[in-house]
LUMMARPA-937792 format. One record per residue: y, z, x of N, C-alpha, C, CB in turn; residue in three letters. Coordinates in steps of 0.2 Angstrom, whole numbers, plus 5000, padded with zeros to 4 digits. Atoms other than C-alpha are relative to their C-alpha. Last residue first. Glycine has a CB too. Layout:
BEGIN
YZXYZXYZXYZXala;...
REM end
This chain:
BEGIN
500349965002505053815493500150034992499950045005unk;499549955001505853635496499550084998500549984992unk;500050005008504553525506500550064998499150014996unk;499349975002504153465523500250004992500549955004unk;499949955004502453435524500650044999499750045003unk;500549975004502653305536499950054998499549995001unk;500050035007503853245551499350044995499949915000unk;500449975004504753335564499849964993500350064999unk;500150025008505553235577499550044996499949925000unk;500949955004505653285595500349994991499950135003unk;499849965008507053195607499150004995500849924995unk;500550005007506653225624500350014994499450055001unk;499950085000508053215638499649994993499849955006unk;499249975005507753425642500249914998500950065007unk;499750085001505853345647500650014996499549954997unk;500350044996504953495657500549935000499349994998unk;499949974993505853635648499949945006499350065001unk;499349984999506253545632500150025006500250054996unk;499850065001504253515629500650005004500149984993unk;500450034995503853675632500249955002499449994999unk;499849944996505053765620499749975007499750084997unk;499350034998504553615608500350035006500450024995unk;499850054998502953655608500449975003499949984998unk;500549994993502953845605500349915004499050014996unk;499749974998504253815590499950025009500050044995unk;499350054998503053685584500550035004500449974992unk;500150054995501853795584500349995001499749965000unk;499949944992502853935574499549965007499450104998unk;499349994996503353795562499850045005500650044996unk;499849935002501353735558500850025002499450055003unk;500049954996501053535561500450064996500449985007unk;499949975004501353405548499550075007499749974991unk;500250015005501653265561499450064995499949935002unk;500549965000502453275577499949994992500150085002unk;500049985007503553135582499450055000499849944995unk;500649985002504153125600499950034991499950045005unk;500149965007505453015605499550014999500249974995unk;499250005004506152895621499950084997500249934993unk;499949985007504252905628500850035001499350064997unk;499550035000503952875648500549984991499749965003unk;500150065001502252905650500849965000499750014993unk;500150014990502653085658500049914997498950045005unk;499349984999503353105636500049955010500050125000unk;499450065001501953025630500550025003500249984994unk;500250084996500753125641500349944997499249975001unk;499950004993501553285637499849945003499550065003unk;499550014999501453245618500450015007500350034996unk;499950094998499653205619500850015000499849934992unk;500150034993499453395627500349904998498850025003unk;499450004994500553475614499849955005500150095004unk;500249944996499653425598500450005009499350005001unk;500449945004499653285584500150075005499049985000unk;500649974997500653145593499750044995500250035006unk;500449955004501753015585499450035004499649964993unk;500950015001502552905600499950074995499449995009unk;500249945002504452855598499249995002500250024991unk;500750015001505352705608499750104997499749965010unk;500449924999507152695607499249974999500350074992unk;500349975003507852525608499750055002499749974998unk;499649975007509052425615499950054994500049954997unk;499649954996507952365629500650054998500249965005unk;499649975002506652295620500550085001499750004997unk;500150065005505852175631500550054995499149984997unk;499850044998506052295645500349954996499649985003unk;499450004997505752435638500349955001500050025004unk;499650035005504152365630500950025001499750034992unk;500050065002503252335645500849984994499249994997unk;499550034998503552505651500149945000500150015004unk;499049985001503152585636500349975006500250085000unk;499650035008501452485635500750015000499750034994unk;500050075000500952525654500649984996499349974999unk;499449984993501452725652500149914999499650035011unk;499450005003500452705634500449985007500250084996unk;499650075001498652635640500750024998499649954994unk;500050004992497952805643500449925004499149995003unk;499449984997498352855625500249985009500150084999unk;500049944999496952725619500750035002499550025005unk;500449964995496452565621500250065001500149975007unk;499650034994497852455612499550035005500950025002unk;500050074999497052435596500049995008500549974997unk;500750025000496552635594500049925002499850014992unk;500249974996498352665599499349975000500150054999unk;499750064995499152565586499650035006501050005001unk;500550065001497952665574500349945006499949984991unk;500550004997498852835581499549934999499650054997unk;500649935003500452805578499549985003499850024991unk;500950014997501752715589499750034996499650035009unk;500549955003503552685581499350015000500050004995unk;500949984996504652585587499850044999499950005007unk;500349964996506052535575499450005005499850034996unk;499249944997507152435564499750045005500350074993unk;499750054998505752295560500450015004500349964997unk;500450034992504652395553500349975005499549945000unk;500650064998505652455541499650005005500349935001unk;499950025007507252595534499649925001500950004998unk;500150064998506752705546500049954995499550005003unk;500250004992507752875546499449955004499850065002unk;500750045000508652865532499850005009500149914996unk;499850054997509953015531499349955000500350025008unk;500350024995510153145518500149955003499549985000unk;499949974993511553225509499449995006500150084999unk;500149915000510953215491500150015008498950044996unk;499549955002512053045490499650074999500249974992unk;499050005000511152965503500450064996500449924996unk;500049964994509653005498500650025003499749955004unk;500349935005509752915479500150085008498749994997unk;499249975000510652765491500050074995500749944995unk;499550014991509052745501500750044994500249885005unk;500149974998508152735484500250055006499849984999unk;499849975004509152615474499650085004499749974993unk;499149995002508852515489500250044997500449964997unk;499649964993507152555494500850004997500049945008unk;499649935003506452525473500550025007499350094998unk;499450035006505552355475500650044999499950004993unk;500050055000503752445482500749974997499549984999unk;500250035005504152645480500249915001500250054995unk;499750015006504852695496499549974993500549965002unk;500450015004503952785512500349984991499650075001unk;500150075003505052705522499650044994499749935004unk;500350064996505552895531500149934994499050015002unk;500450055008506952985524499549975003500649924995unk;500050095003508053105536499350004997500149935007unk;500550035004508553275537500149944997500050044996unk;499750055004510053325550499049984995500349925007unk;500550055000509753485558499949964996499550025000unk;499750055001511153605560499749955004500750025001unk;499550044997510253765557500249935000499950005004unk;500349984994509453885545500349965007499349995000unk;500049934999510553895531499450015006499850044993unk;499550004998510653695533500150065001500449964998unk;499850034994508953655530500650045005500349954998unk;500549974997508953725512500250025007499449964998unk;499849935000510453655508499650055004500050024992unk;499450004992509953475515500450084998500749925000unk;500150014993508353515503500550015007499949945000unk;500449924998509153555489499750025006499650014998unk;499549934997510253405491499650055000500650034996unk;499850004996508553305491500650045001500149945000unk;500649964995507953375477500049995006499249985000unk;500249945001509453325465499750045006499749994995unk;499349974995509753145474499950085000500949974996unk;499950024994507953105468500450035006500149964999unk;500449964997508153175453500049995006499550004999unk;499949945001509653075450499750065002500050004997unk;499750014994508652925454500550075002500349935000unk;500450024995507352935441500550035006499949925000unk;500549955003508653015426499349995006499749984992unk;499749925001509952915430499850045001500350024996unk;499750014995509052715431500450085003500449944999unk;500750004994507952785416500549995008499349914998unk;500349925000509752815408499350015001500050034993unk;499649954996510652665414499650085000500850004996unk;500250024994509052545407500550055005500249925001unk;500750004996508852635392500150005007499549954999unk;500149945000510852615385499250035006500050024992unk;499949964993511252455391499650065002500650015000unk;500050054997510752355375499750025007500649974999unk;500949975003511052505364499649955005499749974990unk;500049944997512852495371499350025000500350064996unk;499750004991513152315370499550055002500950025003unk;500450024996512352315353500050015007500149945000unk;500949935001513452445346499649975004499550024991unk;500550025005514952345352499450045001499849915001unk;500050095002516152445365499449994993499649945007unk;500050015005516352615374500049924998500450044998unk;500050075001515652695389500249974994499549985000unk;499950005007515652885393500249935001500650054997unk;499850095001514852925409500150004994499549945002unk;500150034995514453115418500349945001499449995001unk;499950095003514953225404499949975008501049974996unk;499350044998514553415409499749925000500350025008unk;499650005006513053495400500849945004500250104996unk;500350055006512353545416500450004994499250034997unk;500349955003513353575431499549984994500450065000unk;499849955006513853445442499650054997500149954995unk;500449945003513753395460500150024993500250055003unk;499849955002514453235468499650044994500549994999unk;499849954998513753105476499950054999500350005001unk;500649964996513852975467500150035005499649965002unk;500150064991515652955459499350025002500750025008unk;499849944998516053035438499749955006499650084998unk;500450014995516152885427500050055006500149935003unk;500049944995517252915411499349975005499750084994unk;499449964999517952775402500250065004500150014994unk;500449944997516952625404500550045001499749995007unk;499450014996517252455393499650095002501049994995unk;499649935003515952385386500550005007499450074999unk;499350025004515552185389500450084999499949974992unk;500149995007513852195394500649994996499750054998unk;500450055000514152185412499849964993499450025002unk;499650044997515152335411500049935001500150025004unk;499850005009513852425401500549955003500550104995unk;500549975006512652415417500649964994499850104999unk;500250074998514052415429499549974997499950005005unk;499250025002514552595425499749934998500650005005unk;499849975007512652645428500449974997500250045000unk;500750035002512552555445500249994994499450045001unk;499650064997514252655450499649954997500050005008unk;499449975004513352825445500449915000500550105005unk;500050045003511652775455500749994993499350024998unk;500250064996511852935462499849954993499250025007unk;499950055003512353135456499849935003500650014998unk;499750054995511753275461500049954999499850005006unk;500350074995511153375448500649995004499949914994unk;499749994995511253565437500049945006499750065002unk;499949964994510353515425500450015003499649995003unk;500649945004510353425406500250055004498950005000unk;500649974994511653305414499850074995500550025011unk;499749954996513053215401499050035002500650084993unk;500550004998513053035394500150075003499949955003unk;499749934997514252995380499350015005500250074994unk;500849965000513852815370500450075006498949925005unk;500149954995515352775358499150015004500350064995unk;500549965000515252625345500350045009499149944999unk;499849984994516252485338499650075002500750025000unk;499649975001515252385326500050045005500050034995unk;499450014999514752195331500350065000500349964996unk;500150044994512852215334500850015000499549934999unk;499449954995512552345320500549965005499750055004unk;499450055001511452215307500650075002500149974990unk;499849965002510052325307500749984999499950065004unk;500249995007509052195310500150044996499650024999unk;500050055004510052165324499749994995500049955003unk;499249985004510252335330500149944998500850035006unk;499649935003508452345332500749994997500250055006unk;500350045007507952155339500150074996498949965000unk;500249935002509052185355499950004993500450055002unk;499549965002509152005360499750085001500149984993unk;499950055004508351895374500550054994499149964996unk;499950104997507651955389500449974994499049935000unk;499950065007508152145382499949935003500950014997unk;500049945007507152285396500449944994500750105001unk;500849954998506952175413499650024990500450105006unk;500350075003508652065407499250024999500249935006unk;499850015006509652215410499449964996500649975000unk;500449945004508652245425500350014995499950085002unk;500649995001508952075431499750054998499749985004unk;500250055008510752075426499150014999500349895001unk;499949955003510952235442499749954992500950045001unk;500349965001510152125453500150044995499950035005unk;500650015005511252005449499250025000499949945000unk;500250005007512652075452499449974998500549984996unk;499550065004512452135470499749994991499949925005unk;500450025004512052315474500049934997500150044995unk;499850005004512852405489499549964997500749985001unk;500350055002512352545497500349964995499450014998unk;500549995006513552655503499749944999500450024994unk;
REM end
């Protein structure tokens, strides 16, 4: 599981109160003991739960109920119960419950997804990078807990041709060369090429292509393609990306 260190977690305390909490100190609350209860509207999948805790935990409270990420609740059920100085609580409160309420979804739409999915067959759903700038981590582990997988978590992790790497290098006629260059060099590595349509994915494949990506293609094509594909090059892995969505 992802882990968080603590001073990522202080800096989004510190994000929302740099200094005091000018409320419960005008209000002169700051020392009295105080309950906060946290329970799910929806039906969710739970993430960031661990985070959360660690939040009030930081702050001095004490944590009484913390349900684990991951797991499934219904609505109205207690997720996190926390107790301590009213400050603490108020203090904390926002940042756990924007951090819950973001990322939760997240996890939420995701399991739906790998529900979805999975009444048809037993086809792993993964994450590209497309993350919000700063957010991967918290993001990645949102995934995680609704039963996906990441499936490039950089640039750095992967080979991955699309079309504008193409435009640079001279076209698809140039791939055979390119892939066998990079074999060599990255010999450890899968190599994918993004195609649009059956014939570029026949000449990445003769090329010498690890992995083929298709990208927001129709199913009953794709069904066609593949069937082709499979015949000529049973070694071929085929990746489906875009438009994928819950109905």
């Amino acid at each position: 599981m992802i882990y968080f260190q603590t001073h990522e977690i202080e800096a989004w305390i510190n994000e929302d109160a740099p200094l005091i909490d000018l409320t419960s100190h005008l209000l002169d609350i700051n020392d009295q003991p105080a309950l906060l209860t946290v329970r799910s509207r929806h039906k969710t999948t739970l993430t960031l739960m661990e985070e959360a805790a660690r939040i009030f935990e930081l702050l001095g409270a004490k944590v009484l109920i913390q349900l684990p990420s991951g797991k499934g609740v219904n609505a109205e059920e207690i997720i996190l119960q926390v107790s301590g100085r009213a400050d603490a609580l108020h203090r904390g409160w926002k940042v756990a419950m924007n951090l819950l309420e973001y990322f939760c979804g997240i996890a939420t739409q995701t399991s739906q997804m790998v529900e979805q999915v999975a009444k048809i067959s037993d086809i792993p759903l993964l994450v590209t990078r497309k993350h919000l700038p700063g957010l991967k981590k918290p993001m990645i582990k949102a995934i995680l807990s609704g039963g996906a997988h990441p499936h490039r978590l950089g640039l750095s992790e992967t080979i991955l041709v699309f079309e504008n790497h193409l435009n640079i290098i001279g076209g698809r006629e140039k791939l055979a060369q390119k892939i066998s260059a990079m074999k060599v060099t990255a010999c450890e590595k899968k190599i994918a090429i993004e195609c649009d349509n059956l014939d570029q994915a026949l000449q990445a494949a003769k090329a010498g292509t690890d992995l083929i990506q298709f990208d927001k293609v129709e199913v009953n094509q794709l069904a066609s393609w593949v069937k082709q594909l499979k015949m000529q090059y049973p070694l071929l892995t085929i990746i489906i990306a875009g438009g994928i969505h819950t109905q």
